[in-house]
N, CA, C and O atoms as a MOPAC input file, in Angstrom:
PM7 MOZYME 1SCF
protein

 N     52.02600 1    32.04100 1    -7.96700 1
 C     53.00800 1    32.50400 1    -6.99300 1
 C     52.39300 1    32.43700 1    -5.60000 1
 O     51.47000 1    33.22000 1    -5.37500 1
 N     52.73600 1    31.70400 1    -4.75300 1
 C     52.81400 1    31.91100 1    -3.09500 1
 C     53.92000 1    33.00200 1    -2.09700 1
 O     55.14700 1    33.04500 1    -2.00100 1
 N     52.92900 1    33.71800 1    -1.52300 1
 C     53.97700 1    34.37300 1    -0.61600 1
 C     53.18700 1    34.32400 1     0.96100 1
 O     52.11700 1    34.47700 1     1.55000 1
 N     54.61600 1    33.98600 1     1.10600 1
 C     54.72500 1    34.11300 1     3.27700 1
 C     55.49200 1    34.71100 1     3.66600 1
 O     56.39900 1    35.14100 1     2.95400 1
 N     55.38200 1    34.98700 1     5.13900 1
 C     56.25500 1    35.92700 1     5.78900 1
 C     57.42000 1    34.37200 1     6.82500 1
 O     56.80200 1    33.41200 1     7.28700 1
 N     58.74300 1    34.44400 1     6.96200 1
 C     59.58600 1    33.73400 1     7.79400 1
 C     60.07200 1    34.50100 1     8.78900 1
 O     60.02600 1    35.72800 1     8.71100 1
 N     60.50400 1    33.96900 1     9.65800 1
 C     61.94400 1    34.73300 1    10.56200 1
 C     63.20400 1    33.83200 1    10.78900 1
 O     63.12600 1    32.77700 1    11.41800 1
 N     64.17600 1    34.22400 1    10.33500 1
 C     65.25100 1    33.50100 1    10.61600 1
 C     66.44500 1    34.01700 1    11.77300 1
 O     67.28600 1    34.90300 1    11.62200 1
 N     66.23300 1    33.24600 1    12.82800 1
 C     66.65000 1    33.87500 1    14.38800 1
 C     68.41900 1    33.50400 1    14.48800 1
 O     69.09800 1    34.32700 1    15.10200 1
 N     68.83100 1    32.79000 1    14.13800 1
 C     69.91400 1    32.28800 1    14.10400 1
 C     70.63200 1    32.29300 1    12.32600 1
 O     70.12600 1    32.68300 1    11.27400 1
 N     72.19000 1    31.58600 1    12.66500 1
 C     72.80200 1    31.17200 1    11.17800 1
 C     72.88000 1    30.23600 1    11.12300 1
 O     73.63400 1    29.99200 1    10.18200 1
 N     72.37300 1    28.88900 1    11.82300 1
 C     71.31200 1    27.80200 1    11.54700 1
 C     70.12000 1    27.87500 1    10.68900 1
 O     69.74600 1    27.33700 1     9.64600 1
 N     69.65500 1    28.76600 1    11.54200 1
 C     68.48000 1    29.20900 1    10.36900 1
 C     68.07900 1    28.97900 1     9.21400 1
 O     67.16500 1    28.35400 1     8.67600 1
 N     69.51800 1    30.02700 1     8.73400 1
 C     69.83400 1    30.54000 1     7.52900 1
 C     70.52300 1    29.21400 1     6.68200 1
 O     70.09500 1    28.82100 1     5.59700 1
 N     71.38600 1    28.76600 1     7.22900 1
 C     71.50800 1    27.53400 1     6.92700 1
 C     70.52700 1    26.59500 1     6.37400 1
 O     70.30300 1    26.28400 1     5.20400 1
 N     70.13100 1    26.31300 1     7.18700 1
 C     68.74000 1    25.34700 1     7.33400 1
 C     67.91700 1    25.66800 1     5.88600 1
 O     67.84400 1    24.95300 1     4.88700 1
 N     67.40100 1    26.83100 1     6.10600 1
 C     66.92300 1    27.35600 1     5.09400 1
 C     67.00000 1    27.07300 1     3.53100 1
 O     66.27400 1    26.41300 1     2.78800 1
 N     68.52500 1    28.06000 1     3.24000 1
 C     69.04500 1    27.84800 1     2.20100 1
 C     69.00400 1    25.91900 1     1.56400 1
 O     68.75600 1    25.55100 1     0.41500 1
 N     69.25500 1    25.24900 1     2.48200 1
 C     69.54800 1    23.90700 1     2.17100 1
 C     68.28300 1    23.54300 1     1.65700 1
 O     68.16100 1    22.93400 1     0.59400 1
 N     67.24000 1    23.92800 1     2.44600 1
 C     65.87800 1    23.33300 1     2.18900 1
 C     65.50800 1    24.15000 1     0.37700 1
 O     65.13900 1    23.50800 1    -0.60700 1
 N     65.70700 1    25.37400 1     0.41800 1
 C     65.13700 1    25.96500 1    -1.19500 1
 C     65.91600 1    25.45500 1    -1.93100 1
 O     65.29900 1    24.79000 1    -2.76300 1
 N     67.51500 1    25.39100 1    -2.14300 1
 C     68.20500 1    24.88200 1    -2.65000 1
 C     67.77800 1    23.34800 1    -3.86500 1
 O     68.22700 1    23.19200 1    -5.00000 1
 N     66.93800 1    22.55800 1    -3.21800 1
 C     66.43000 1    21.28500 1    -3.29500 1
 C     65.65700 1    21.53600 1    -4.27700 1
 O     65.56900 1    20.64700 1    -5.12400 1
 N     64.85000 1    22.82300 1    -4.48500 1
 C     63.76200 1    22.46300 1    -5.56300 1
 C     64.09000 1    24.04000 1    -6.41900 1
 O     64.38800 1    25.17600 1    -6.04900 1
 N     63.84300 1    23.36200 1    -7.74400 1
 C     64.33900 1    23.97400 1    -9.03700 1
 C     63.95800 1    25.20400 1    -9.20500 1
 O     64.76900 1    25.96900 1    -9.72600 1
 N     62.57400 1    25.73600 1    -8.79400 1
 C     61.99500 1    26.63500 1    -8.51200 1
 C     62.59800 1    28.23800 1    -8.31200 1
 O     63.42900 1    28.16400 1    -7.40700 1
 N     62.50800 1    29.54600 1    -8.76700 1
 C     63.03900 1    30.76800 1    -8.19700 1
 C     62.19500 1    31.00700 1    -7.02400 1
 O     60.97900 1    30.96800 1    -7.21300 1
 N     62.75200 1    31.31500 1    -5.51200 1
 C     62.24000 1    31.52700 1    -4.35000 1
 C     62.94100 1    33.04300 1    -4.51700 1
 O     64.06200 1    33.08600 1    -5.02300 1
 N     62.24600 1    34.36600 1    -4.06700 1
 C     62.75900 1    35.81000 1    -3.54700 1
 C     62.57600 1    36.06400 1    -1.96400 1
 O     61.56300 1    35.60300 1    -1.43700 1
 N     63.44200 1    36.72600 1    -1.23700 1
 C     63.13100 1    37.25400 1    -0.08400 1
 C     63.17700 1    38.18200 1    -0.07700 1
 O     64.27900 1    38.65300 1    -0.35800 1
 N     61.79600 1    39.36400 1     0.31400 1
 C     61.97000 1    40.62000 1     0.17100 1
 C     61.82400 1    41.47100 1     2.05700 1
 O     60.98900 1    41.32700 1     2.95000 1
 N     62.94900 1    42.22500 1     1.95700 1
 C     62.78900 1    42.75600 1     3.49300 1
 C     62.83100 1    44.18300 1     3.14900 1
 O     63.76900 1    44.50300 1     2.41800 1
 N     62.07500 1    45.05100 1     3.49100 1
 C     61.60700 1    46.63300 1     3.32200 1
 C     62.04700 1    46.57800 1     1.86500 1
 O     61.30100 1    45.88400 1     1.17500 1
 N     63.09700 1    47.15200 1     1.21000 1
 C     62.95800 1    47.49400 1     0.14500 1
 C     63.90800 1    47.09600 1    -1.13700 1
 O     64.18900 1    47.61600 1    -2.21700 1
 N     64.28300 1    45.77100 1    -0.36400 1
 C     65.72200 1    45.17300 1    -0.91100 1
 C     65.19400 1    43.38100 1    -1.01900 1
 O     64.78800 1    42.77300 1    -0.02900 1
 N     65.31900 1    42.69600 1    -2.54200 1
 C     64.92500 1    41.81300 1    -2.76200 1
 C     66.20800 1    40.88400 1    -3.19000 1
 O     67.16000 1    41.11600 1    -3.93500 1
 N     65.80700 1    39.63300 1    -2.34200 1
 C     67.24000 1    38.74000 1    -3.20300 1
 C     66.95400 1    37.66600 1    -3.02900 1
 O     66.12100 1    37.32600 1    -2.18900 1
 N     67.61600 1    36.82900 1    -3.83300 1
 C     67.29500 1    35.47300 1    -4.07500 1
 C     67.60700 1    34.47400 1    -3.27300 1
 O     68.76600 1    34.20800 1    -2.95300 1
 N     66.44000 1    33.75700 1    -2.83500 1
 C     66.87600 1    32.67000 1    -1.24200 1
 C     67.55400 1    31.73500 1    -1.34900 1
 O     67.39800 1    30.87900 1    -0.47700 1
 N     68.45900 1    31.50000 1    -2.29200 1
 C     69.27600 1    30.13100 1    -2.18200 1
 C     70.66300 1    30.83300 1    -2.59100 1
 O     71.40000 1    30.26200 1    -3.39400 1
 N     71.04000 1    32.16000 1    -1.99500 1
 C     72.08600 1    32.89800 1    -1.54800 1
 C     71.98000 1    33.27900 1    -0.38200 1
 O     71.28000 1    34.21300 1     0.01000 1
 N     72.77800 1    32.47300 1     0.35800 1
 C     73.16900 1    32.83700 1     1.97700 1
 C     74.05100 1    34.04600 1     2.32900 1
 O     74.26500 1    34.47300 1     3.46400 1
 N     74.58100 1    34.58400 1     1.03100 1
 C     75.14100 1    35.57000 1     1.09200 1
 C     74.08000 1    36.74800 1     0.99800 1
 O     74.19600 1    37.73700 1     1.72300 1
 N     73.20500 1    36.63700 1     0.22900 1
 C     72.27400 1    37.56800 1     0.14700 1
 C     71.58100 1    38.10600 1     1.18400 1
 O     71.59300 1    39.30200 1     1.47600 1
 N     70.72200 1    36.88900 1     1.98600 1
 C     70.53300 1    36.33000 1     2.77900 1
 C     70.95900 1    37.11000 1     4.38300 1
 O     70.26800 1    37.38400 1     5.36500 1
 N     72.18200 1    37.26100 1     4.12300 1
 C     72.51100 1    37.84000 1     5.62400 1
 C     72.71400 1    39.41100 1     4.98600 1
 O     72.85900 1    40.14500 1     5.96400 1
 N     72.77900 1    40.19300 1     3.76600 1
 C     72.31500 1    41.38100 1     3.74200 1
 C     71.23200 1    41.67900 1     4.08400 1
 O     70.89600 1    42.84400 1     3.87100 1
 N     70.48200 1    40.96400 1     4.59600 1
 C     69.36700 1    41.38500 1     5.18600 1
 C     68.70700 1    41.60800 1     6.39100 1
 O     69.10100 1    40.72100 1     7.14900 1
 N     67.93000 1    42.30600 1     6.95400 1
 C     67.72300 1    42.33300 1     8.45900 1
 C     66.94100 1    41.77200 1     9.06800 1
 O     65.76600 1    42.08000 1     9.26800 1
 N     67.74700 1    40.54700 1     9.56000 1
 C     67.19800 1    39.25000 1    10.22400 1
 C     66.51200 1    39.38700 1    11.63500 1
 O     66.22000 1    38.48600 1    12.42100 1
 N     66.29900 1    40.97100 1    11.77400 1
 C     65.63900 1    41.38300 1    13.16400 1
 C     64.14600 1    41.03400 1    12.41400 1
 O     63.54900 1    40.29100 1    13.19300 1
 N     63.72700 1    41.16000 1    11.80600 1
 C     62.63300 1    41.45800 1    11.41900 1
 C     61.82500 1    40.30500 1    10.17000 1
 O     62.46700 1    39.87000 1     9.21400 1
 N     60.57200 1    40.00500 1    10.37900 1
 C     60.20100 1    38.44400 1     9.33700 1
 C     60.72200 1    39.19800 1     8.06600 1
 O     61.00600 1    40.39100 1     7.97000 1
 N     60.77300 1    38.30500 1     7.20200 1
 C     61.10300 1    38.59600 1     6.07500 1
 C     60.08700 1    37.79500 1     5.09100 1
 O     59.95200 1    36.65600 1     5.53700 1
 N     59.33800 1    37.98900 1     3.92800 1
 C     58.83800 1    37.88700 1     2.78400 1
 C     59.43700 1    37.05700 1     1.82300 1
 O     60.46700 1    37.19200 1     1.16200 1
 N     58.25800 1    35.82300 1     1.89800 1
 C     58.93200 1    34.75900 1     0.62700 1
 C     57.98800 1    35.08800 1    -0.44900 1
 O     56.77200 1    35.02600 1    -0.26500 1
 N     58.45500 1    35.39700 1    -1.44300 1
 C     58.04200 1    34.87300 1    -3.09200 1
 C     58.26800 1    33.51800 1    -3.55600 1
 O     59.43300 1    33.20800 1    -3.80800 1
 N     57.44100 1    32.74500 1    -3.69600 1
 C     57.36300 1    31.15400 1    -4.36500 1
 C     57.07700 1    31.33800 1    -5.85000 1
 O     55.91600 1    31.33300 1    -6.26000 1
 N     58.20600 1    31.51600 1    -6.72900 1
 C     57.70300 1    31.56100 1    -8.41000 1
 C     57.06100 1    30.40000 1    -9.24700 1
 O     57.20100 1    30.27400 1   -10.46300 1
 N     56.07400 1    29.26600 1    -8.13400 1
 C     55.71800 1    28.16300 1    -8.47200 1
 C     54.58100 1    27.68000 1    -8.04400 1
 O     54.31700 1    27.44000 1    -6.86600 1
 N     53.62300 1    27.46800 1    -9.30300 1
 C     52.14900 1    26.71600 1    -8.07600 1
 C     52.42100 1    25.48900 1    -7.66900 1
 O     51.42500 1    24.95800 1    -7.17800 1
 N     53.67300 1    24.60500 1    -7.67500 1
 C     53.87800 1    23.22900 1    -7.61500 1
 C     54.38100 1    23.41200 1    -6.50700 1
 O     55.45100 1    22.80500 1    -6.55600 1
 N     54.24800 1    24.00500 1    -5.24800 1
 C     55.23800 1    24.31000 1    -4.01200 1
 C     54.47400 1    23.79700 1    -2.89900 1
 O     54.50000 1    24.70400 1    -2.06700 1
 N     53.81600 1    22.84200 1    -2.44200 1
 C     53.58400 1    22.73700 1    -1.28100 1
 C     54.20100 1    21.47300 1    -0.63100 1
 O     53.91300 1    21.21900 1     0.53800 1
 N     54.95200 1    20.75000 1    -1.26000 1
 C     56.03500 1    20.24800 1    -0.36400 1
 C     56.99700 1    20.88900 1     0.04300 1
 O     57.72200 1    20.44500 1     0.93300 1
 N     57.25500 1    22.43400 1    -0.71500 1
 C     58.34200 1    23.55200 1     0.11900 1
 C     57.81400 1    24.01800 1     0.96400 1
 O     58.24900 1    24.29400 1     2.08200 1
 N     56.48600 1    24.20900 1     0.39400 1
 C     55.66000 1    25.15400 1     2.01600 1
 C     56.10600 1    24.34500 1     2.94100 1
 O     57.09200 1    24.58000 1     3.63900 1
 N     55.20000 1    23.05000 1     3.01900 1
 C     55.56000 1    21.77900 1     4.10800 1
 C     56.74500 1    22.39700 1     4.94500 1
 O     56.52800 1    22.95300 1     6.02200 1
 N     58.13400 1    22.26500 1     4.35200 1
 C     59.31600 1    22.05100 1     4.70900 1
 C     59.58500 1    23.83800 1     5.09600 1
 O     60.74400 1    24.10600 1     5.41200 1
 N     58.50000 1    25.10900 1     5.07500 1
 C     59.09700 1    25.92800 1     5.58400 1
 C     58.38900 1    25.94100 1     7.04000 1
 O     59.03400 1    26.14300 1     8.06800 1
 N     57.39800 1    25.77300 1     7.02400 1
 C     56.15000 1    25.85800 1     8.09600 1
 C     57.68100 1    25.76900 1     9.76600 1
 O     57.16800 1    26.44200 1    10.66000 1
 N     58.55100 1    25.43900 1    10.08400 1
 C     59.32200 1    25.47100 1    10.88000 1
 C     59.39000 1    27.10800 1    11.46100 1
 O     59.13000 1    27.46900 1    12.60900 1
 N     59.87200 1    28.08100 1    10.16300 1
 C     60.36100 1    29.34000 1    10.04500 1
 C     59.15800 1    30.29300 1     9.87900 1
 O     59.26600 1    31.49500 1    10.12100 1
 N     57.89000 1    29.66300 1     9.41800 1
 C     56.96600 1    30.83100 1     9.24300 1
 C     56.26800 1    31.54600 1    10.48100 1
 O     55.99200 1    31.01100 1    11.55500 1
 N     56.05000 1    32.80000 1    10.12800 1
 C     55.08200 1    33.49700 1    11.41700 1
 C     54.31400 1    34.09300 1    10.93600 1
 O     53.48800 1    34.70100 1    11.61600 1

């Protein structure tokens, strides 16, 4: 498992985002204070408080062409 911290500033972003995890088969989690949901729900996604980075869970050691493709959003 890999975990990073993102920020998603916009609903581009979020967009963006979703499209990119979407792509690989993998379970991705985003956890923000105390509420966890699954990143290839944009619905989920905006229950969350996008003031603040938010926490990726990667349920995969085969992920560094996702890393690659998050490195945009990470801080």
């Amino acid at each position: 498992m890999k975990t990073f911290n993102i920020l998603l500033s916009s609903i581009n972003d979020v967009k963006n985002f979703v499209n990119i995890v979407n792509k690989y088969n993998f379970d991705v989690d985003l956890t923000s204070s105390r509420y966890v949901v699954d990143a290839k729900s944009i619905m989920g996604i905006f229950s969350l408080d996008l003031s603040k980075p938010i926490r990726v869970d990667v349920h995969s050691d085969e992920a560094d062409a996702f890393i690659d493709e998050m490195k945009p959003f990470m801080v």
